[in-house]
Structures are given as structure tokens and as C-alpha cells.
FIZA-93879 format. One record per residue (C-alpha): x, y, z negated. Coordinates in steps of 0.05 Angstrom, whole numbers, plus 32768, in hexadecimal, padded with zeros to 4 digits. Example, Ala and Ser with C-alpha at 12.3 -4.5 7.8 and 13.67 -1.06 7.14 Angstrom:
% FIZA-93879
80F67FA67F64/81117FEB7F71/
***
This chain:
% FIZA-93879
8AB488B6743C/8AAB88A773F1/8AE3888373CE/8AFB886E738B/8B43886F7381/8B6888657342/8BA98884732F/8BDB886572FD/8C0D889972EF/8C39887072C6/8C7C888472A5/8CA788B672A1/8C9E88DF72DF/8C6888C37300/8C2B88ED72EA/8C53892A7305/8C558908734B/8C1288E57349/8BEE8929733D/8C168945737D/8BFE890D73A5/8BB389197389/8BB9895E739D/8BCD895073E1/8B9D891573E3/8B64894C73D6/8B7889817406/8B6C8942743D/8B2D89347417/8B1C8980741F/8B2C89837469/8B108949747E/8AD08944745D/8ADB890F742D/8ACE890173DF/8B0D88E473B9/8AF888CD7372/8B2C88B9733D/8B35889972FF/8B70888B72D8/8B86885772BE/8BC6883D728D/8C02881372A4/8C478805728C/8C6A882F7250/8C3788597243/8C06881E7243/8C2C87FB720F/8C32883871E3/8BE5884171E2/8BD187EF71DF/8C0787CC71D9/8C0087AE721A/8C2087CA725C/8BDD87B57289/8B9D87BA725C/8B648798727C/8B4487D57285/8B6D87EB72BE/8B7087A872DF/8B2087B772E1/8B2A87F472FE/8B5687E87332/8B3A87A87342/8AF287D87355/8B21880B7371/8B1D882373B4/8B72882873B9/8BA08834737D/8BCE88637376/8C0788527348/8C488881733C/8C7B88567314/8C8E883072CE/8CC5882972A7/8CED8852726C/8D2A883D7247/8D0E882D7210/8CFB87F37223/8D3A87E2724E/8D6987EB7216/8D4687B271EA/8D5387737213/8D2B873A71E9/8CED877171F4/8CB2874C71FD/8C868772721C/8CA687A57251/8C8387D07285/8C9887BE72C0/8C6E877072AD/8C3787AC72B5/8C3F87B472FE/8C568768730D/8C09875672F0/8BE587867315/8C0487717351/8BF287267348/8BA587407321/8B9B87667372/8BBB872F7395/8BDF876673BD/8C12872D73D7/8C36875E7413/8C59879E7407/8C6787C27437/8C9D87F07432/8CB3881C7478/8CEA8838747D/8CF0887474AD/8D2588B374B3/8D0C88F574BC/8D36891774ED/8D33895674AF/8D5A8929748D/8D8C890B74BE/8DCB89287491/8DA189157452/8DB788C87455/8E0188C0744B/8E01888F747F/8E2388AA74C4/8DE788CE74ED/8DF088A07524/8DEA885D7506/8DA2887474E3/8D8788A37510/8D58887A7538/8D42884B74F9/8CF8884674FB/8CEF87F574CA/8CB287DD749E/8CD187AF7463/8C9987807452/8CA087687411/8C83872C73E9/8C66874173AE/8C4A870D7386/8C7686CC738C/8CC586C37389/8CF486C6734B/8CCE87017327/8C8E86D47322/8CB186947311/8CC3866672D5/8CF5868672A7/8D15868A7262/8D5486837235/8D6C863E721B/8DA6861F71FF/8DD585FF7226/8E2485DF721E/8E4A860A7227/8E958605724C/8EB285F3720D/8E8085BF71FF/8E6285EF71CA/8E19860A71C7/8E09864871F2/8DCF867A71FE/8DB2866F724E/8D8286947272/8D5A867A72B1/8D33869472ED/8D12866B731D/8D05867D7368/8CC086597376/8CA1866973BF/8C69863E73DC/8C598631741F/8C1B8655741E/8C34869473F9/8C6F86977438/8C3F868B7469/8C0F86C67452/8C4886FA7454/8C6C86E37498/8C2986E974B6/8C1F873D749C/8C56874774BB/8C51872974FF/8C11874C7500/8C2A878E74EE/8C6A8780751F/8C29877B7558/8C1F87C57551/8C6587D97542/8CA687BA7570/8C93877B7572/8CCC87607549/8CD387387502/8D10872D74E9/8D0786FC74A5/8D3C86FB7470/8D4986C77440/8D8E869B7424/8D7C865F7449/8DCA864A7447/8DC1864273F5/8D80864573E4/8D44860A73E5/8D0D864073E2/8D2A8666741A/8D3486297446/8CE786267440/8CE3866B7451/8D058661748E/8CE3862B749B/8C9E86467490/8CAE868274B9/8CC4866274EC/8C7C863C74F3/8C61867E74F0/8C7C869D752F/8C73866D7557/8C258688754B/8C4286CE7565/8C6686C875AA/8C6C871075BA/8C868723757E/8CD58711757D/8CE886EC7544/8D3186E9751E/8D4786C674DB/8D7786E974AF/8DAA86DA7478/8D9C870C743F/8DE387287442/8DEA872F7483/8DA58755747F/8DC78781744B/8E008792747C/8DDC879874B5/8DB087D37495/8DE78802748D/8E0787E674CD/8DCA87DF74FC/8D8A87F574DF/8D6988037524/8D6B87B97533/8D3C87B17501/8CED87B87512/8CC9878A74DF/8CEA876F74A0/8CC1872E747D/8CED8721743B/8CDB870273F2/8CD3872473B7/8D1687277395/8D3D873673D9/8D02876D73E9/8D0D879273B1/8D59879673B7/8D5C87A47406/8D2487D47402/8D4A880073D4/8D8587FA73FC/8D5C88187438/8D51884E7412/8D8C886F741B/8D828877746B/8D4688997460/8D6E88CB742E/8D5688C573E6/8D22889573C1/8CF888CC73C2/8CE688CC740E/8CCB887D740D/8C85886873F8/8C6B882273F6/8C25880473F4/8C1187B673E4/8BD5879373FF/8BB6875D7402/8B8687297428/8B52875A7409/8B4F87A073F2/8B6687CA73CE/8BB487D573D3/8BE187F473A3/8C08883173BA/8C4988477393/8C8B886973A7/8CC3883973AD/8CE488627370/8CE7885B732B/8CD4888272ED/8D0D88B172E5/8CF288C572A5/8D2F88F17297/8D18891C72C7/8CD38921729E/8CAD8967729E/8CED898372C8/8CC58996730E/8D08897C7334/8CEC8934734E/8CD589297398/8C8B891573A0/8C94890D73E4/8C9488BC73DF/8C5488C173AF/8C3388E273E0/8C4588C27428/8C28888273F4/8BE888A873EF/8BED88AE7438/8BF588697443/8BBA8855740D/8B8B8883743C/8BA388557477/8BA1880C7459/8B6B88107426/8B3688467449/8B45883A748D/8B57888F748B/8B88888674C8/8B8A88D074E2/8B8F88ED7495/8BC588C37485/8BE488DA74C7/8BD5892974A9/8C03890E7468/8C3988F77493/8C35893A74C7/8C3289657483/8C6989487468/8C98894974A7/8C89899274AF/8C9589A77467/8CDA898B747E/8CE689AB74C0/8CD089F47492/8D0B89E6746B/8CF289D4742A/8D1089A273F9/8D16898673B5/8D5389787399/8D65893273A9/8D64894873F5/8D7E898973ED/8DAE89A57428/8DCC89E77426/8DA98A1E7440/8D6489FD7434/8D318A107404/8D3289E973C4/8CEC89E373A6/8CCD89B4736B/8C99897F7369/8C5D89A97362/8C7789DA7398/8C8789A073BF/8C43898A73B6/8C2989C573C6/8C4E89D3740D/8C32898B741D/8BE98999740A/8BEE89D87429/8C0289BC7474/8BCF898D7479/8BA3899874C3/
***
């Protein structure tokens, strides 16, 4: 196979753990026979210190004639510590994902039994977790109507406001719900949908919508869940969980909560897709960009996200599985970076980390 695939490494750490990812991606491409070209492309801080704008049309072009897309992460203080900033680079990411149309993410969550005492959740409660978090990406509070305005305050006197509205249409639910029943197919067979139906008007129609949905799916077992009690439940019960179906806001948030079962940030990789190719691959981390230039940060979540661009954008099912096989026995040889470190292991950085990977693939 020829493909095209674009890589955005982004802020701060990101090109370290993009080019570790590459370099496993080309071993595979080695091994099996294929031809992996890429072109890079700006996005988030460093786009707006080159043009001013943190997704130049340029790369939307790319990606948009890309194969799969790569992406590592954005973000930098900088830009965090000025909060009437206009133009920030994280609106970088939220456009390409609406310019793709990659409306699912899917985010899974599984524990390495390497890295059982990892977590600092009890071994028992996590070690059978095996979820997918599926994640809408385009929709939800982060897309809607916002701004500041002045309103009376409680003495009657003027005062600064800011809004955020939570806009979800029918359609937009009903897309989502219906990746994840079908994903749920050749997983468990379960979906579990979260929302704050109790408060909420959008999540009502979440509910709602969802519920219309599985009634198309009768083997797969369907449950509706309070967003709190979702939040409990994963550091309670995780392995009741098979498929999670969630909006955008309450994605991001639970999602990052998982993390911690599987360990460290740096073990979780995520890809979006949508009704049409390509997806958008990225660890579930962000840009850590004081750890810039250091050689301390774990790739490992860049590259299982390579692994699963080879499987949803190219169709590259056993290669992605050589990834995920690489990866798990880089583990069970005792090698680790930092943020995973046990005693009596062998600490190693990125590019070594990149290079044990690259170097296990069959």
C-alpha cells in the first residue's frame, strides 16, 4: 500500500513524540511492504507564531487530501496566562476537527497487566478493565454560542458575565450513539450512554435520542447513565463498562479520568473519524512543553495512535495489531519511561522508547 499521511507535531513536546511514532510507523512500513509518505503541516502555538493563525488553510488542505493524520498536541502557557487572548491554539484543533467532520472519538481504555501497580487504583478493581470511550467531537458546549456581557449584579450594580451554551441536535446524537452500537457489535455488546438528563434540556434529548437508537440494536445491551454516577462508577467498577457514548464536554473530562486506570496519560491514544475518511489520531495528552527537548516523555500513546490510524484510516488491521504486540512486549522486557517507572525496571527516554517499540515489530 501507498499512503499519504500528514503529521502535525504541534507544541511543546509533540514533535519529539510524533517523530517516535513515524519511526515506528516506518519499521511496519519496512516489514510489511508498504510506502508511508508524509508531509507536515502547522497547528496550534507554533502556527500562530509563524501566521498568526493557529490552523492556516494550508494544513486544512492537506489533511483534508490526507490519507490519516497524525497530530501530537497544542497548547503553551503563553497563551493560557492571557485570558482575553483572541486567538489560542487549542481553536486550532477544535477547527480541524469540525474542517474533517471527524464527529466520534474514540478513546479505549485498556490496562496492561505490565502496569497493574502503575494505576493507583487497587489492582483488583482495574484489573479486568478492557472500555472504548466514544466521544463527540464536534457539537456540545465547546462548539456553541458564547461570550461575556454585562449583567446586574446582586447588588443591583453592573457586572462582567460570561456564557457557554450546550447546543446538541438530534442528528449530531443520533450519528454518535449509532458508532458506538456498532463498535459495541464487535466488542461486548454493551453501550452505556452518559449524559445529566436530571438538569439538563440537551441531555434529556440525548437520552432520548439514544434511546431511539437502541431499539435499532437488540443484541447489544443498552444502559443510560447520570454523568456523576459515571464518574464514580469508573474508579468503583470500571469492568462494567464495555462501550461508553458521551458528549463532548463530559468526554473530555471522563476520558481523562480513565486515564489513570490505565497508569499515566502517556499509555492512551485516541483517533476521530468520521462518516468519511480520514481520522485524526492524537494521544489523549497534552503539550507538556516544560518537558521540551528533555527525552523524559512517554511516546507510547503517540504511537498505539499511529497504530490505530493504520487500522481506521488504511484498513492495516494486522500492522496495527504488530504496534499493539510491540508495545506490550517492550513492557513485559521491563522497559519504561518515567511516568510509569517501578523500581527495579529499566528507565529509558522517548527516543529509546521509540526505539525498543520499532525494534519489536514482527
Amino acid at each position: 500500500m501507498k499512503a499519504k499521511i500528514v503529521t502535525l507535531p504541534g507544541d511543546g513536546i509533540s514533535p519529539e513524540i510524533v517523530a517516535e511514532a513515524v519511526k515506528v510507523m516506518n519499521r511496519v512500513a519496512e516489514i510489511y511492504g508498504h510506502t508511508f509518505d508524509y508531509e507536515e503541516a502547522l497547528i496550534g502555538g507554533v502556527a500562530i507564531d509563524e501566521t498568526g493563525n493557529p490552523l492556516p488553510d494550508e494544513t486544512v488542505e492537506k489533511c483534508l487530501t490526507s490519507d490519516g493524520v497524525l497530530l501530537g498536541a497544542v497548547g503553551h502557557p503563553k497563551f493560557d496566562n492571557d485570558p482575553r487572548a483572541k486567538v489560542r491554539p487549542e481553536q486550532g484543533l477544535l477547527g480541524l476537527r469540525k474542517a474533517m467532520g471527524v464527529f466520534a472519538n474514540l478513546r479505549p481504555v485498556k490496562l496492561y497487566p505490565q502496569l497493574l501497580f502503575a494505576s493507583t487504583i487497587k489492582p483488583e478493581v482495574i484489573e479486568k478493565v478492557d472500555l472504548l470511550f466514544v466521544r463527540e467531537l464536534t457539537g456540545g458546549i465547546y462548539f456553541g454560542e458564547h461570550g461575556r456581557k454585562m449583567v446586574d449584579g446582586p447588588d443591583g450594580q453592573p457586572v462582567e458575565a460570561a456564557y457557554d451554551t450546550m447546543f446538541y441536535s438530534k442528528p449530531e446524537i443520533e450519528r454518535v450513539v449509532r458508532v458506538a452500537f456498532e463498535l459495541a457489535r464487535k466488542r461486548r455488546k454493551k453501550v452505556t450512554s452518559v449524559e445529566k438528563a436530571n438538569v439538563l434540556e440537551s441531555s434529556r434529548l440525548w437520552r432520548e435520542t439514544a434511546l431511539e437508537v437502541a431499539e435499532e440494536y437488540p443484541d447489544v445491551e443498552f444502559d443510560a447513565m447520570f454523568v456523576d454516577i459515571a464518574a464514580m462508577r469508573l474508579v468503583r467498577y470500571p469492568e462494567v463498562f464495555d462501550v461508553i457514548v458521551t458528549g463532548n464536554m463530559c468526554g473530555d473530562i471522563l476520558t481523562d479520568e480513565a486515564s489513570m486506570i490505565a497508569g499515566s496519560m502517556g499509555m492512551l491514544p485516541s483517533g476521530a473519524i468520521g462518516a468519511t475518511r480520514p481520522g485524526l489520531f492524537e494521544p489523549i495528552h497534552g503539550s507538556a512543553p516544560k518537558y521540551t527537548g528533555m527525552n523524559v516523555v512517554n511516546p507510547l500513546a503517540t504511537i498505539l495512535s499511529a497504530a490505530m490510524l493504520l487500522r481506521y484510516s488504511l484498513d492495516l488491521d494486522a500492522e496495527a495489531d504488530a504496534i499493539e504486540a510491540a508495545v506490550q512486549k517492550v513492557l513485559e522486557d521491563g522497559f519504561r519511561t518515567r511516568d510509569i517507572m517501578e523500581e527495579g525496571l529499566a528507565q529509558v527516554g522517548t527516543r529509546e522508547m521509540g526505539d525498543l517499540v520499532a525494534e519489536r515489530i514482527a
